[in-house]
N, C-alpha and C positions, 0 to 999 in steps of 0.2 A: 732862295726861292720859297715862297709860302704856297701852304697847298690848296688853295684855291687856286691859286696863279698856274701851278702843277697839271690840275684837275682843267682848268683851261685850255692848256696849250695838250694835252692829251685829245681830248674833244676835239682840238682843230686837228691838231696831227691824226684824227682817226675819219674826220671827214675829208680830210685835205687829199688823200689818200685812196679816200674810198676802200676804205677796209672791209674784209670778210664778216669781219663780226658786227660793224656797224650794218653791213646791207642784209645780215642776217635777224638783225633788232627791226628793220623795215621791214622784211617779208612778216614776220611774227606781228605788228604793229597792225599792218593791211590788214590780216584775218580777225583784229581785234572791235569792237565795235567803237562809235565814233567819237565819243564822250567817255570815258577810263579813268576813273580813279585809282594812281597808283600810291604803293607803302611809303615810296619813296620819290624825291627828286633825282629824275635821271642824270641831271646837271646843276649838282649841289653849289656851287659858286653862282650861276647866274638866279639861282630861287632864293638863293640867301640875298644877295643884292636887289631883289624885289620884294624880299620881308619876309622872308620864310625862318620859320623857328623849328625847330621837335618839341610841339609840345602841342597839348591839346586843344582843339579850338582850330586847326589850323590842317588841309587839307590841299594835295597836290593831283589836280585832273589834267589828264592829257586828250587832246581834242584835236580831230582830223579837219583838216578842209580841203576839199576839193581845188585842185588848181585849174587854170581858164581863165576864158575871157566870162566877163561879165553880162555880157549880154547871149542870152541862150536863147536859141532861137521857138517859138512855138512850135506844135506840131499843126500843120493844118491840114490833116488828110486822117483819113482812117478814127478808130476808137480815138475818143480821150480816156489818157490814162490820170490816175487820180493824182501821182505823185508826176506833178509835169516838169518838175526840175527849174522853174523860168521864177520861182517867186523869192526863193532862198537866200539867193546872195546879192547883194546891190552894188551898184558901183562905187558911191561915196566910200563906203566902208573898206577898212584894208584886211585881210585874211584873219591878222591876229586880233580883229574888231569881232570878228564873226564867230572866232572860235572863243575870244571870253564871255559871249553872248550865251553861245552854245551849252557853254560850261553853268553859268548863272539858269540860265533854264533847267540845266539838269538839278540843281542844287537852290532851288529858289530861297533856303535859310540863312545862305553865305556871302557874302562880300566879297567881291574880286580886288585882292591886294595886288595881284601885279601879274604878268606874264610872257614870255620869253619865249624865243623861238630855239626848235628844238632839232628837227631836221627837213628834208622834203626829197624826194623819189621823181620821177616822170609825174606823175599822178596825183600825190598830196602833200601839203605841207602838215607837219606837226608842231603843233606848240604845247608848252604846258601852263597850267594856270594855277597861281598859289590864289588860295580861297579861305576866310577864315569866315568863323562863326561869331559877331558878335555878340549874343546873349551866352556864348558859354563863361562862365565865372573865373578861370581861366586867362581869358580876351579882355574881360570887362573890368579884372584887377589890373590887370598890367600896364602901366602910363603910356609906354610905346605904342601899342596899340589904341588907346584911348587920342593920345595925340594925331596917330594913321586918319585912324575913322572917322574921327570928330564927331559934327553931326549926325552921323549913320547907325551910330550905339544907342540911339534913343528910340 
């Protein structure tokens, strides 16, 4: 067994399960804000299969979204409040549409290489998004990535 495939079947066997430690990475996650650049990929197998490297140039965010229906209803009584929750998410779009969206906003200099689902609670789903830079020198030597981006490097 190779250990990607290891680091795999660990992940399912720790959600499958509903483990302590993973519901205890959720409560910690919740108080985190919603867009997170973390050191690492929480789940090194599937950020490598969407083009993840260690190396410069190359950046892992994790981003919350909200679970629900799509359509939120107005308020039509009392103040309007500024942040009315009803413009944010659309229906077309699928969660992990929103949060590579998310993530590109927070980070307007990077490229979204790819993104993965990560876990979800009653409340939110988490994904993480590999993000690379294509003007770092780094990106811009390497064929791999030149090949990725294409267009996008100029």
């Amino acid at each position: 067994m190779g250990v990607y495939q290891q680091l795999n079947e660990t992940w399912h066997r720790f959600y499958s399960e509903r483990s302590q430690e993973l519901k205890e990475k959720l409560v910690e996650w919740r108080r985190e804000p919603r867009v997170l650049r973390v050191d690492r990929p929480t789940r090194l197998d599937k950020a490598r299969r969407v083009g993840y490297r260690a190396k410069q140039g190359i950046i892992v965010v994790r981003a919350r979204v909200p679970k629900g229906g799509m359509r939120r209803k107005r308020p039509n009584s009392g103040r309007r409040q500024k942040a009315l929750g009803t413009v944010r998410i659309k229906g077309k779009y699928s969660s992990r549409d929103v949060a590579e969206n998310r993530a590109k906003e927070m980070f307007p200099n990077m490229e979204v290489l790819g993104s993965y689902y990560l876990a979800e609670d009653g409340r939110y789903y988490w994904y993480e998004v590999v993000m690379v830079d294509p003007s770092h020198p780094s990106i811009a030597d390497d064929p791999k990535f030149r090949r990725v981006l294409g267009s996008r490097m100029d």
